[in-house]
N, C-alpha and C positions, 0 to 999 in steps of 0.2 A: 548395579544399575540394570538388573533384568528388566525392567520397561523402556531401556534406550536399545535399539537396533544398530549391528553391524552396520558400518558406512561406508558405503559403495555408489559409484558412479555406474549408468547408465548409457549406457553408447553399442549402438547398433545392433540393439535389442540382446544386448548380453551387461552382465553386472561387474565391474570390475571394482575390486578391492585396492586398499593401501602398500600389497608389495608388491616392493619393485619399482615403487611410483617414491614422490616427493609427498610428505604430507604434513598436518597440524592437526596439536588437539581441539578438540571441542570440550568449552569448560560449560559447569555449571554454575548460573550466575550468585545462588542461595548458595555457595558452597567457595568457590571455585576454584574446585576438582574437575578431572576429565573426566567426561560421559564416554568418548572413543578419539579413535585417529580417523582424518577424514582423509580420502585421498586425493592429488591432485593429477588433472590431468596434463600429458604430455603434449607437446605439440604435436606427435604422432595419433596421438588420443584425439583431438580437437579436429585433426584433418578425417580422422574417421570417423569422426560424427557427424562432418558436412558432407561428406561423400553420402552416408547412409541416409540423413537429411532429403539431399537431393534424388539419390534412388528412389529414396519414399515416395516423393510429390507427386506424380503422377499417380499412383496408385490409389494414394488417399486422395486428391483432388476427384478423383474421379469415383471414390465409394461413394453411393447415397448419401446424400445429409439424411435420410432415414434411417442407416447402418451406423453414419458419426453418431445421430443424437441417442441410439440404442447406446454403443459405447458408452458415452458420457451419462447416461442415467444412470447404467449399472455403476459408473465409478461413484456416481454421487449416493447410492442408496448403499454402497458399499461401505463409502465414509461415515453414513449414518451410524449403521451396524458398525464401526469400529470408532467409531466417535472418542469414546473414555480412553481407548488405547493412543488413540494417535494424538487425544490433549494432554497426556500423561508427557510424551515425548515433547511434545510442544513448550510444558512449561520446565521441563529439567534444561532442554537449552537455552529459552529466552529469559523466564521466570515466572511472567505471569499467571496470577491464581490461575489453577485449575478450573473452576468454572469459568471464566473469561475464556480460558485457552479451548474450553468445551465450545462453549457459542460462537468462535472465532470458524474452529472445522466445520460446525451446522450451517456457518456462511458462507462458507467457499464448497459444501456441497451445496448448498442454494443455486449458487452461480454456476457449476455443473451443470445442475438439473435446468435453470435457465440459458446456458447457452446450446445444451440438448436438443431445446424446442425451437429458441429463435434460430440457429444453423436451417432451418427447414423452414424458413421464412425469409429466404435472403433472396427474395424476390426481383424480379425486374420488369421491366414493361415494355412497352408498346405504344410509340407516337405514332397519333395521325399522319399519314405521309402527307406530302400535296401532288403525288402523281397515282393513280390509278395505278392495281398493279403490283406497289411497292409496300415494302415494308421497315419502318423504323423501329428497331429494336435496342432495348439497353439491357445490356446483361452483367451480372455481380458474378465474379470469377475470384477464387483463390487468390493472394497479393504474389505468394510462394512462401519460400524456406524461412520461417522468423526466428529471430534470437531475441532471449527474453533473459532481464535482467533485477534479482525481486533483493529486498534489505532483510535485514534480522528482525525489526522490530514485528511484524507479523507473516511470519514464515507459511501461514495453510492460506490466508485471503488474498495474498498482493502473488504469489504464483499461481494460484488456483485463477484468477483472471486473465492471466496471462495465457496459460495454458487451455484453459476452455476456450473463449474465446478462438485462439488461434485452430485448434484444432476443427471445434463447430465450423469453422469457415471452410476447411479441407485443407489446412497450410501444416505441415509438419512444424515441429518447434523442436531447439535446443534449447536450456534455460541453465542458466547458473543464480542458483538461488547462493543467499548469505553462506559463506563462508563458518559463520558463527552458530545458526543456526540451519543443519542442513536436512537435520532426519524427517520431518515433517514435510517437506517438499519430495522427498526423495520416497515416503512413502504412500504421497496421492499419484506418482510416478507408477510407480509399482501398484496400484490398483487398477490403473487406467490400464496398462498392459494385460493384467490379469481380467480386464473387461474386453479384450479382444484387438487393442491396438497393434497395427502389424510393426514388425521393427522399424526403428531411424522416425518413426510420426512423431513419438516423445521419448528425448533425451536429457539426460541429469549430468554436468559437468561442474567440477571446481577447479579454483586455482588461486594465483595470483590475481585479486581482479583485471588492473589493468592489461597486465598480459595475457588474460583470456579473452577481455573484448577486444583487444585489438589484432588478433589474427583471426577472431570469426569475421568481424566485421570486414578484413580487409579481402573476404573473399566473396566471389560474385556469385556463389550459391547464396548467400542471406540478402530479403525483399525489406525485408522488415525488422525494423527495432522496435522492443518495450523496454522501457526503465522507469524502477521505481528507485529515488533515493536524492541527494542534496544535488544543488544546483548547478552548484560547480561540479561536479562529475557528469552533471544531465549536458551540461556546455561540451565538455570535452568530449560527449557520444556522439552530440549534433555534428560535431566537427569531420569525426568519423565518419557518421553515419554522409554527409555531403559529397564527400569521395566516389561513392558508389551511386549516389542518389538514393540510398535507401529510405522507404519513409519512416518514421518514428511518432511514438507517444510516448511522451515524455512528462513523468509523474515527480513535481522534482518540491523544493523546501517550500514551507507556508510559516505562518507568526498569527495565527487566528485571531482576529479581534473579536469581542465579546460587546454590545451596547446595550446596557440594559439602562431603561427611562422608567421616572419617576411614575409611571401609572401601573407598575406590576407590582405584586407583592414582592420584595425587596429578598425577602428571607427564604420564601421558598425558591424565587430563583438564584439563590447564595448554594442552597442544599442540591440541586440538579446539578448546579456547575461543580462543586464537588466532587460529584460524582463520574461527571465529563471528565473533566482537567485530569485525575487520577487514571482515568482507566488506563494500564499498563505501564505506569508509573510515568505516564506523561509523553511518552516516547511514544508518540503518534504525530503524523503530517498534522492532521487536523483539530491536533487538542489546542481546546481553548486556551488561549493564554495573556493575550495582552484584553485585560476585563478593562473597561470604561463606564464608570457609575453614576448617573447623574448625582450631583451634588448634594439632593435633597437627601438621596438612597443609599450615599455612600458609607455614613456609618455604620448604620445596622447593616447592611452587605456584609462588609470587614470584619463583622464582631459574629454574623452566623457561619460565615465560610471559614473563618478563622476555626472556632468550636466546633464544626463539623470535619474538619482537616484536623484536628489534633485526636480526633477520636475513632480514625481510622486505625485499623490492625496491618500492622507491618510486619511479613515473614517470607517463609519459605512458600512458595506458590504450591507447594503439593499438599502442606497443612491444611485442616478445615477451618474455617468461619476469616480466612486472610484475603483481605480487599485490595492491596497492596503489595505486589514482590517487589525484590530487587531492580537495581539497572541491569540492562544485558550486558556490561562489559565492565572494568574500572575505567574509561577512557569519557563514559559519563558520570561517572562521580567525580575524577577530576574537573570536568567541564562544569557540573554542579556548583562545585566549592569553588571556582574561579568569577561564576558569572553572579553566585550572591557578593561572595567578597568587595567584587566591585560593585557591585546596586550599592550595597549599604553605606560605604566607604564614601559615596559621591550622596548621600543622606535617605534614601530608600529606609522604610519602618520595618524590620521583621516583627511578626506576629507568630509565627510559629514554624519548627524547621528548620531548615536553613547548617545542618552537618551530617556527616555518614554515622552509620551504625555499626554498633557493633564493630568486628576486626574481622569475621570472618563472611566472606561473601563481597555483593557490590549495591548492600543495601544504605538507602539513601531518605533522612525525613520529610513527609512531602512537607512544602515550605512553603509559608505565603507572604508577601511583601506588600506594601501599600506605598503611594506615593512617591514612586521608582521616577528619579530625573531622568529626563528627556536623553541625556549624555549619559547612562549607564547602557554598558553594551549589548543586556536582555531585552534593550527597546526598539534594537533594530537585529539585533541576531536572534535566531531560533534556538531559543532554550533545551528543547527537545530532551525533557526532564520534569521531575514532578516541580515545578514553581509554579505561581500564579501570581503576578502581575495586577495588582487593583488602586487603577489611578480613577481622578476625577472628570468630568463636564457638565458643561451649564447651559450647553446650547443644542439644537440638533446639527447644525453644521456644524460645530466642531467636531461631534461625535463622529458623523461623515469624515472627515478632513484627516482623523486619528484613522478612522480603520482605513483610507486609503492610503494612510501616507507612506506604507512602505513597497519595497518592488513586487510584493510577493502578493499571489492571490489565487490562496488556493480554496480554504473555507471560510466564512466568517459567519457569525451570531449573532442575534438580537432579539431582545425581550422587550417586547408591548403589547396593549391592548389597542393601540390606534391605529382602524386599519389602511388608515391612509397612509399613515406614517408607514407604515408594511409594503403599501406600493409605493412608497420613494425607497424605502429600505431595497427593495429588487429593483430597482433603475438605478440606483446613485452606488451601491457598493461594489467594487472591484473584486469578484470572487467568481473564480468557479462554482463552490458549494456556498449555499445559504441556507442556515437553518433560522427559524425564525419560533421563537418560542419551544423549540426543540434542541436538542443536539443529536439528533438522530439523524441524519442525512446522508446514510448509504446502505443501499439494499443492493442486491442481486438484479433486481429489473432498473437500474437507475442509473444515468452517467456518473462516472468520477474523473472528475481531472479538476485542472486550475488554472489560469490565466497569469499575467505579464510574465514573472520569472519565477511562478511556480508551476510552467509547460507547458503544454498542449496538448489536445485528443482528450478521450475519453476513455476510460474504462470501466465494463459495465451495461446494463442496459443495450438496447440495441443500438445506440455507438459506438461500442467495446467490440460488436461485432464488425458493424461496419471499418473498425478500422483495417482490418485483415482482410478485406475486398477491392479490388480493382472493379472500375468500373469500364466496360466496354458497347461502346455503342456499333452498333451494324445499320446500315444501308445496305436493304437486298430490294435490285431491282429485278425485271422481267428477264428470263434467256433472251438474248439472241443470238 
């Protein structure tokens, strides 16, 4: 595995290895075999990295945001230039294709190169007083020391947000990315320093999850939380993170509903969704999944999306012309086989899918279901796996009433031509993200977050920065 890299932590601007430490392997999911041994840090480790953390803050709050956004360009121009190397890494521990894992690094240098410029736009202003004299000022200051907390499923874009951002602001950051997937994080880490970041601004730590957030957080060097990952683990940061008053975003489970009405062509948005719902075998916050079909559109939907999901290539993600890798772990091919079992069993239609492959690996057929009861557990739990879910409506309020009815709101979808219906579609859906006739709905300059119990803040865009700012207002009057 010459393209997978030594794994080492980062703390206090030195690299520290697996001896001597407690560790685990890193498997590969097309295989799985180990890529390396990760190492984990100590609680002596942990406390040196807040220490270093907080020595930093001052130094970096106080470099230029012209100096920060120099930094972060070079890291971003540097990912460019190592683009193939670092999606090579990317897909031996998560899986997916090699192109995917290529466009994924181009996106998280995107957001580099964008929180580069907006750091040097973090402006503040100037109210009119009502005394002669005086002056009203609101000033954006660093929040301070963050800890950031990023999942497997996309190991170079959900740190790479985390990390720019915080940094563009002048906040130093520790971040423990996936346990499962760690090399890719650990080496836009090690670019970012090779671009001139002084020690303890960014730091790489693993461990036990639970026992690594809860002695950063329970100490009064960390301002700030990010978490990306399920709900119930975003619950139990909130809980933490209250202790301190630390603030948070919090990026936590979604169930995407999909509404497509009878005035689109049926088939081509059957072949786009497709295309969505699959991207990295499904294992996205924001992959489509509970589809809702007008009744008129519902069979040809089912009969194109069906034919187009059985004619996907399912392999090893380093292969050429493979649309489709493995799960990242077996722990989702379990969860796979449990949550068709039960659709079908309670009268759900399989049309294609629906068992693992093969024996070796954690590769799994994408599956698609129709007519899934209301009482099967994929209708209110996140699949978070290649299925797709394609029930009926006959109304526009019911289609409303389906994509709200669950707690979670993080992205949702819908396909029409009526663009009236498009402005009730943005007032009446409960979603952070809408895509409307697209699935495309996150860039580098754009917010990402999600609403009820799929969190809060945003990531991204210039509120990805702004969440890493304090805001402080000044009243300066006359000497006397």
């Amino acid at each position: 595995m010459s393209q997978y890299p030594e794994l080492k932590m980062l703390i206090a601007g030195e690299w520290l290895g697996a001896e001597g430490r407690n560790s685990e392997p890193v498997l590969n999911p097309a295989t799985g075999q180990s890529l390396g041994t990760l190492p984990h840090a100590s609680t002596a480790d942990l406390d040196r990295a807040l220490e270093a953390a907080q020595k930093a803050l001052p130094v970096w709050a106080n470099t230029p945001a012209y100096e920060r956004a120099r930094i972060l360009r070079k890291t971003a121009d540097s990912m460019r230039e190592r683009a193939d190397a670092i999606a090579a890494m990317l897909t031996l521990e998560e899986g997916k294709p090699h192109p995917e894992a290529k466009m994924e690094v181009l996106a998280a240098a995107d957001v580099f190169e964008f929180m580069a410029e907006e750091g040097k736009r973090a402006y503040g202003r100037i109210i009119p007083a009502r005394a002669g004299g005086t002056r009203h000022i609101v000033l954006k200051q660093p929040v301070g020391v963050t800890a950031a907390f990023a999942p497997w499923n996309f190991p170079a874009i959900t740190p790479a947000r985390k990390m720019a951002a915080s940094l563009a602001a002048g906040c130093p950051c520790i971040i423990k990315p996936s346990e499962e997937t760690p090399a890719t994080a650990i080496e836009m880490a090690r670019l970012i320093t090779e671009a001139g970041a002084p020690a303890g601004v960014i730091q790489v730590v693993f461990g036990v999850p639970g026992e690594v957030s809860t002695h950063i957080m329970a100490s009064d060097v960390i301002r700030k939380v990010s978490f990306t990952g399920s709900t119930a683990v975003g619950k139990q940061l909130m809980k933490l993170a209250a202790d301190k008053a630390q603030r948070t975003t919090m990026e936590l489970g979604g169930h995407a509903p999909v509404l497509v009405f009878d005035d689109v062509d049926a088939e081509k948005a059957a072949v786009m969704a497709v295309a969505g719902k699959f991207r990295n075998a499904g294992q996205v916050c924001v992959s489509p999944t509970r589809f809702m079909v007008h009744e008129k559109s519902h069979a040809k939907f089912v009969e194109t999306f069906a034919k187009a999901t059985e004619a996907l290539k399912v392999g090893d993600g380093m292969e050429s012309g493979i649309q489709m890798g493995p799960l990242a772990n077996p722990r989702r091919v379990d969860a796979m086989t449990a949550f068709i079992a039960d659709a079908t069993s309670k009268g759900a239609k399989l049309h294609t899918g629906g068992e693992r492959m093969g024996n070796e690996g954690f590769f799994f057929r994408p599956t698609v279901l129709s007519d899934v009861p209301m009482n099967a557990r994929m209708m209110t739990e996140e699949p978070f796996g290649p299925v797709a879910l394609i029930n009926r409506f006959s109304s526009e309020d019911e289609a409303f009433a389906e994509a709200n009815r669950l707690p979670y709101g993080l992205a949702a979808y819908a396909f029409t031509r009526d663009s009236d219906r498009a402005i009730r579609l943005q007032e009446r859906v409960e979603s952070g993200l809408l895509g409307i006739n697209t699935f495309g709905i996150s860039v580098a300059e754009t917010p990402f977050g999600g609403v009820k119990e799929s969190g809060h803040g945003s990531e991204g865009g210039p509120e990805g920065l702004e969440a890493y700012l304090t805001t402080k207002f000044v009243a300066h009057a006359p000497g006397i």
